[in-house]
N, C-alpha and C positions, 0 to 999 in steps of 0.2 A: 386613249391619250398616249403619245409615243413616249417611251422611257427616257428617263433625265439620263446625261453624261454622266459615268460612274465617277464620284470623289475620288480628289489626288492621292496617290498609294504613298508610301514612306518614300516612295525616291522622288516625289512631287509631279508625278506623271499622271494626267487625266485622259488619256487614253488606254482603252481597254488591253491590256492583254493577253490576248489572242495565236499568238501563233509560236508553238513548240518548234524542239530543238528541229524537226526534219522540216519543217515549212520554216523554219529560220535559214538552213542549209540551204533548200531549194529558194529562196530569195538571194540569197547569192550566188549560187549556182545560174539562176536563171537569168538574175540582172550583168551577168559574167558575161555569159556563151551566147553572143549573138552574132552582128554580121561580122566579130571580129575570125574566126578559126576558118571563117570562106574568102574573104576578100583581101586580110593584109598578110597572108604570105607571099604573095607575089609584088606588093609591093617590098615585102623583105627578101626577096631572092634579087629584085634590081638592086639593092641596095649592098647587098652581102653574097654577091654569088660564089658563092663556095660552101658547101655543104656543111664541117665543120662550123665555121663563122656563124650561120644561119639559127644550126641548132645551138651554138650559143648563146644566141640572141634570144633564141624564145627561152633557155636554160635561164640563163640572167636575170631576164623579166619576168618567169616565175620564181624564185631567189627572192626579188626585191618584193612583190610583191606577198610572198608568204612572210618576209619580215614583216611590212605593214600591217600584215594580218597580228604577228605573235605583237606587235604593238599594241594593237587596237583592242587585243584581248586583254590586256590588263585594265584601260580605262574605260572599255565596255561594260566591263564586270565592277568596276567601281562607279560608273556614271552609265545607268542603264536608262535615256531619256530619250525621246523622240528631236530627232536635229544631230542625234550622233557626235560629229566632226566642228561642227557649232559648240558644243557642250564642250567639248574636250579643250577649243580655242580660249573659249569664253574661261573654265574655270584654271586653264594653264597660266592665261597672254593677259584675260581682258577683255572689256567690252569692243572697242575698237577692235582689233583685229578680228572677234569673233563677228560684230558685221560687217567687215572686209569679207570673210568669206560668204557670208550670206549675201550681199550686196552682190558677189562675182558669181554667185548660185544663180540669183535671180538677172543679172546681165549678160553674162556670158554661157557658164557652164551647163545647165540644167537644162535649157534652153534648145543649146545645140547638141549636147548627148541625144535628146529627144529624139530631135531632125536626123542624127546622123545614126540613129538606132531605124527609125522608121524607113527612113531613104531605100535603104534594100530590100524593105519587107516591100513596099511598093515596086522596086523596081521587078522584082520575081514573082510578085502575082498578077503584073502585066505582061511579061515572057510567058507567064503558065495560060495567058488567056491569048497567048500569040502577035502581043505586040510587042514589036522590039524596043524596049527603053530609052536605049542609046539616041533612035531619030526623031524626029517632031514631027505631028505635035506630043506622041508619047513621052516624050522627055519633059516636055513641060507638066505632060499627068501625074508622074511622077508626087511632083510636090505636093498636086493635090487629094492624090492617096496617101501619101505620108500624113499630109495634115488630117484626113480623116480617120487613118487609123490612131493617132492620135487624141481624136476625140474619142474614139471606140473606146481606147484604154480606159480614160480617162474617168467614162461614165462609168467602167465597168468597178472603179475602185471608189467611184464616190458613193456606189450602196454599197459598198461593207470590205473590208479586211476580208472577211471569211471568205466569200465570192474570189477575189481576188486572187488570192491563197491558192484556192482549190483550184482555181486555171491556170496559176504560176506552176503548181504540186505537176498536174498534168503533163502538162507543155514541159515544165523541165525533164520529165522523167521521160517523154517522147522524144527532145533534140539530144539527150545523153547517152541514151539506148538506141539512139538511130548513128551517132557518132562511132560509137563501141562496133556496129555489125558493118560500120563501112571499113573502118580497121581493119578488122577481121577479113572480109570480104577483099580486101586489097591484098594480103598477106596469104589466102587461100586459094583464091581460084584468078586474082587479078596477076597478068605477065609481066611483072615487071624487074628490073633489075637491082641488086643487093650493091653492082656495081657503082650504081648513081651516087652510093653513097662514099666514095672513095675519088668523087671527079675534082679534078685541079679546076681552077678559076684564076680570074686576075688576082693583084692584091688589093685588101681589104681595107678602105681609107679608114681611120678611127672616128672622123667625121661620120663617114655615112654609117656606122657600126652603131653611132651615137643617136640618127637619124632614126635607125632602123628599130633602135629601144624604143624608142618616141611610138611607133608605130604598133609594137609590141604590146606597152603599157597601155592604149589604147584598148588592145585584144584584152588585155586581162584585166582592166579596170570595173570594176565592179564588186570588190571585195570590201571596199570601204562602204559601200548602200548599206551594206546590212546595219550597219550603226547608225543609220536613220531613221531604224523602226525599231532601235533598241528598248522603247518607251512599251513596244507591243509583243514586246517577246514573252512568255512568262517562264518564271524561274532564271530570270535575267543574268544573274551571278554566274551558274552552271552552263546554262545554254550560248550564251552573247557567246563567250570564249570557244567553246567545241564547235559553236556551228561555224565559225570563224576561220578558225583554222581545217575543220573535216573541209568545209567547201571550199577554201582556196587550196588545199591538196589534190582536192577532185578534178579540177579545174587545171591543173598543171598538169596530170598526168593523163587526159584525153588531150588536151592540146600540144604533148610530144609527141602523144601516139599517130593522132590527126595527121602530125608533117613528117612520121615521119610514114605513113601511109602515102601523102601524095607525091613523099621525097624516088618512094620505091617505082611509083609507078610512072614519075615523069621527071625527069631530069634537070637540074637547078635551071638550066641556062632556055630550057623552054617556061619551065614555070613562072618565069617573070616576065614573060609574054600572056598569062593565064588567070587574068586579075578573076572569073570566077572556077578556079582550081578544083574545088570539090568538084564541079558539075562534069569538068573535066574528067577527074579521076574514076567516079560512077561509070564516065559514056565508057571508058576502059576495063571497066569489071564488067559491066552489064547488057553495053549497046545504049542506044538512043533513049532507052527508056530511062537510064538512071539520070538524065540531065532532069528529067522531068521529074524522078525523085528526092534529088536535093533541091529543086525547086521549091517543092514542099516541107522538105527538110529546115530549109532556110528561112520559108514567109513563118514554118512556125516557133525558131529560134528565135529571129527576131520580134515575133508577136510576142513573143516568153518572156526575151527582154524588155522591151517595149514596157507591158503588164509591173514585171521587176520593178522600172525608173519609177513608172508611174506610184507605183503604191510607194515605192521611200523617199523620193527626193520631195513632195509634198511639206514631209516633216521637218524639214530645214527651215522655211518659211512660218509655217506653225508654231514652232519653236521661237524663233525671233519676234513672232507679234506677240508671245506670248510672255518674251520679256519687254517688251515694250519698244522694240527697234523696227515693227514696221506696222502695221495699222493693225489696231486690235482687230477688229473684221476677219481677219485673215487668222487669228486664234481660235474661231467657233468651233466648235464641235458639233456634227448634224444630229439633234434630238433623236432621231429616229435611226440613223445609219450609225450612229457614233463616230464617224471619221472626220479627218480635218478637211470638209468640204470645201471651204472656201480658197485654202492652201491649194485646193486638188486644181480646182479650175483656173488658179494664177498662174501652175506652172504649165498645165496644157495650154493656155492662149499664150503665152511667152513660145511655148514648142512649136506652135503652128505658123506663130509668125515668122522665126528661123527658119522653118522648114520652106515656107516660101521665097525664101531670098538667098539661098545660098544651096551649093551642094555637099557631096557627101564628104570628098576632102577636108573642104575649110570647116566643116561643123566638125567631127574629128579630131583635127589638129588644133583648132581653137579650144576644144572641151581640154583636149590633153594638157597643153602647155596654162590653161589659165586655173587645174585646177591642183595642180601637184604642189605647190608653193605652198598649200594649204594642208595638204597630205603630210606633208614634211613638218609643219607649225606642230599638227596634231600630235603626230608623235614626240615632236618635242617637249610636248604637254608633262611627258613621264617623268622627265629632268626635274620639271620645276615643281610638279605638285608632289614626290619623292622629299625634294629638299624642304620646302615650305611645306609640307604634311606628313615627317616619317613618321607620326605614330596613329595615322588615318589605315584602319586595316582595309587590306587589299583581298578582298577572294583569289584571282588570281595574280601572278607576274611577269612578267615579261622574262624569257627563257631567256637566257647567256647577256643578261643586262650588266651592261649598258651597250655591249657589240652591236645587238640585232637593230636595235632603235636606232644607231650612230649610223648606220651601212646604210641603213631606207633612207636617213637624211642626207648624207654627204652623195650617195648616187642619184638623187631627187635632183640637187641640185646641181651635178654635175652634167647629165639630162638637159635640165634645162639652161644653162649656160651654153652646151651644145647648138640647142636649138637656137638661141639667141644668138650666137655667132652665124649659124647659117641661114636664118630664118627672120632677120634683125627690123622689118618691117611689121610681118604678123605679129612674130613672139612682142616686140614691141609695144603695137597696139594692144593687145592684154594686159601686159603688164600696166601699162596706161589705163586701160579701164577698171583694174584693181585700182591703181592708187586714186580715180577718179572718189572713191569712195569715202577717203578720207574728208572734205571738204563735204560732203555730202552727210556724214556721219556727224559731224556738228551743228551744221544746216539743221539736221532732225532733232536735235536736241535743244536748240534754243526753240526751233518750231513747236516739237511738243516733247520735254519735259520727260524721261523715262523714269521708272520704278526703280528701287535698287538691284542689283540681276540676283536670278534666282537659282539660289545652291543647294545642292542635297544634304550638305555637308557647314 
C-alpha cells in the first residue's frame, strides 16, 4: 500500500521536507545559471557598448537582486510554505493580490520562463547533432525539443523531490565548475587583451542602460524560486535565509567573472555581434573543439535550469488550490511520490504550449516585465507585517532595514516604467493580463466560495 502524505508540520505545510541547506543553495543556483550568462551579454554590449557601462550593468543587477535576496530572507524564515512569493503577497497585501500573482504565474510567467529556459537547451543539442537552428525546418524543431525537454523535466520531478534534487545537485555542480575552468582558461592560456577593458564607445542612453537591466534581471532571475519550495526545505528558519543569500552571492561572482572573461578575450564592439559569446570565447582558448564544449556546457545549464523551474514554480499553483483560489485537484499530493503532481503537470502543459508559439526573446521579456511588479509587492510584504506584527518573532531580519527592501522596490519599479516607456505595447499587454485577473478573482468567488486563507500565524 503506497504511504499516506506526511501531516501538516507547525508551519501548516503538507509537503515533506526534504531538501538541506546545499540542495536548497543548488536550487537556486541552478534555477539562476542558465541560458542567461551565454546569450544576453551580447545583447547587453548592443545595448551599452562601453565596457565600464556594461560591467555596471551586470554590477547593478546583482546589487538588486542580492537585495531581494536579504528581503526574502526575512519572510522565508518567518513564512517557510510551499508558493513562497504567494505566501509573502497573501499574508502582506491579501487574498487578491496574492492570486494576482498566481493568476500571472499560471498566464504569463511560469509559462514562458519555461519556453525561454528550454528554447537554448534545444537550440544547442541541434547544433551538437549538426543542425543549424537558425534555418528550417530546424527552427521550427526547435520548439518541438523545447516542448519535449519540458516534459522530460517534468516527469522527472513528478516521482520525487529526491530524484530531482540529485540531478539539480549534479548539473549545478557540472555548469558551475565548467564556468570557473573557462575563467581560468581565458585568463591563462587564452590571448587576449587587458586592453578591451579600457575601450571608448559612443555614449550611453539611460534608456538603453534601463533596457539592458531588463536583460540582466532576466540573467539573474532565479533567486526568488527558492521560496517556492520553502515548504520543503528542512530546518526552514536556518536554511531558507543562508541558502538565499550563499547562492545569490555565488551567482554574482561567476557571472562578473564569466564577462569579464569574455570582455578579455573579445572586444565590446565585436561582442555584440556574438549573441552565442561563450562558444565564441572557448573556439579562442581552445580551437573548434571548445564550440563543441560549451555546447554541452550549455544544453546542461539549461537542462539544470529547466530541472530548477520545474520542481519550484509547481508550488505556486499547489499553494493557491490549497487555499482555495484555484481547483482543489490541483492541491493533491501523489500517495506514492509525495509531490504536488497534479501542480507538476499544469505547469508543464502551460510551458509546452508557450514554447510552441513564441520564441526566445518575447518569452524572456514577457517572464521579466510581467513578474517583477510582484517581486516588489513581496518585499513590500516586510513593511506591513513589521507594523501590523511587531511583536511576531522573527528568526531572521532583513540587514540595513528599511534601505535594502526600499532600493529592490523603487529600482523594480524604475525598470519597469523604463520598459513601459520603450516597450509600451508588450510591457502593456502584461500589465493588461495582470489586471485581467482582477474580474476574474471575483468571478471565482461567487463561482465557488473560498475558505478563510490559511496563516501560520
Amino acid at each position: 500500500m503506497p504511504p499516506l502524505p506526511a501531516p501538516a508540520d507547525r508551519w501548516g505545510e503538507r509537503l515533506v521536507r526534504r531538501l538541506g541547506l546545499w540542495s536548497a543553495v543548488a536550487v537556486l543556483v541552478g534555477s539562476t545559471i542558465g541560458s542567461g550568462i551565454f546569450r544576453t551579454p551580447a545583447r547587453i554590449a548592443a545595448y551599452v557598448p562601453a565596457p565600464i557601462p556594461m560591467f555596471g550593468v551586470w554590477v547593478l543587477g546583482g546589487l538588486l537582486a542580492l537585495c531581494g535576496a536579504l528581503t526574502y530572507a526575512e519572510l522565508a524564515a518567518q513564512y517557510p510554505r510551499s508558493g513562497g512569493v504567494y505566501v509573502y503577497i497573501r499574508e502582506g497585501f491579501g487574498r487578491l493580490p496574492a492570486f494576482l500573482f498566481g493568476w500571472t504565474e499560471l498566464l504569463l510567467i511560469r509559462a514562458s520562463a519555461l519556453g525561454a529556459i528550454a528554447t537554448p537547451f534545444a537550440e544547442y543539442l541541434l547544433r551538437s547533432l549538426g543542425y543549424d537552428p537558425k534555418i528550417e525546418p530546424n527552427a521550427t524543431y526547435v520548439h518541438y525539443v523545447a516542448a519535449g525537454a519540458i516534459v522530460l523535466t517534468a516527469s522527472l520531478n513528478y516521482v520525487g523531490v529526491r530524484w530531482s534534487s540529485l540531478v539539480l545537485n549534479l548539473t549545478t555542480g557540472a555548469k558551475y565548475g565548467a564556468l570557473v575552468v573557462l575563467v581560468l582558461l581565458a585568463f591563462v592560456v587564452g590571448r587576449g587583451e587587458f586592453a578591451h577593458f579600457s575601450q571608448a564607445a559612443g555614449i550611453v542612453q539611460p534608456a538603453s542602460f534601463g533596457l539592458a537591466l531588463v536583460s540582466v534581471l532576466w540573467a539573474y532571475d532565479g533567486w526568488g524560486d527558492l521560496s517556492f519550495v520553502g515548504g520543503e526545505v528542512r530546518d526552514p528558519e536556518r536554511n531558507l535565509p543562508r541558502a538565499l543569500v550563499l547562492g545569490t552571492l555565488s551567482v554574482i561572482a561567476i557571472y562578473l567573472l564569466a564577462n569579464a572573461a569574455y570582455l578579455y578575450l573579445i572586444p565590446i564592439a565585436q561582442m555584440r555581434h556574438s549573441p552565442l559569446v561563450a562558444a565564441d570565447a572557448a573556439q579562442l582558448i581552445v580551437g573548434q573543439v571548445g564550440v563543441g564544449l560549451v555546447a554541452v556546457l550549455v544544453m546542461v545549464a539549461t537542462f539544470s535550469t529547466l530541472v530548477g523551474s520545474i520542481l519550484t514554480s509547481p508550488r505556486i499553483f499547489f499553494a493557491m488550490a490549497d487555499d482555495g483560489l484555484l481547483f482543489r485537484q490541483v492541491a493533491r499530493v501523489h500517495p506514492r511520490f509525495q509531490t504536488p503532481s497534479v501542480s507538476i503537470v499544469v505547469a508543464a502543459a502551460l510551458g509546452v504550449v508557450w514554447v510552441l508559439l513564441l520564441n526566445f526573446d518575447q518569452l524572456a521579456d514577457q517572464f521579466v516585465v510581467a513578474i517583477f511588479p510582484f517581486y516588489a509587492l513581496a518585499a513590500a510584504a516586510v513593511f506591513t507585517l513589521r507594523r501590523r506584527q511587531p511583536a511576531q518573532p522573527r528568526p531572521v531580519k532583513v540587514l540595513a532595514y528599511p534601505v535594502v527592501p526600499l532600493l529592490f522596490i523603487l529600482a523594480t519599479f524604475l525598470i519597469l516604467g523604463n520598459a513601459l516607456r520603450a516597450h509600451p505595447g508588450s510591457t502593456g499587454l502584461a500589465f493588461g493580463g495582470i489586471l485581467l485577473g482582477v474580474p476574474v478573482y471575483f468571478a471565482w468567488l461567487r463561482w465557488r466560495p473560498a475558505p478563510p486563507p490559511t496563516s501560520i500565524h
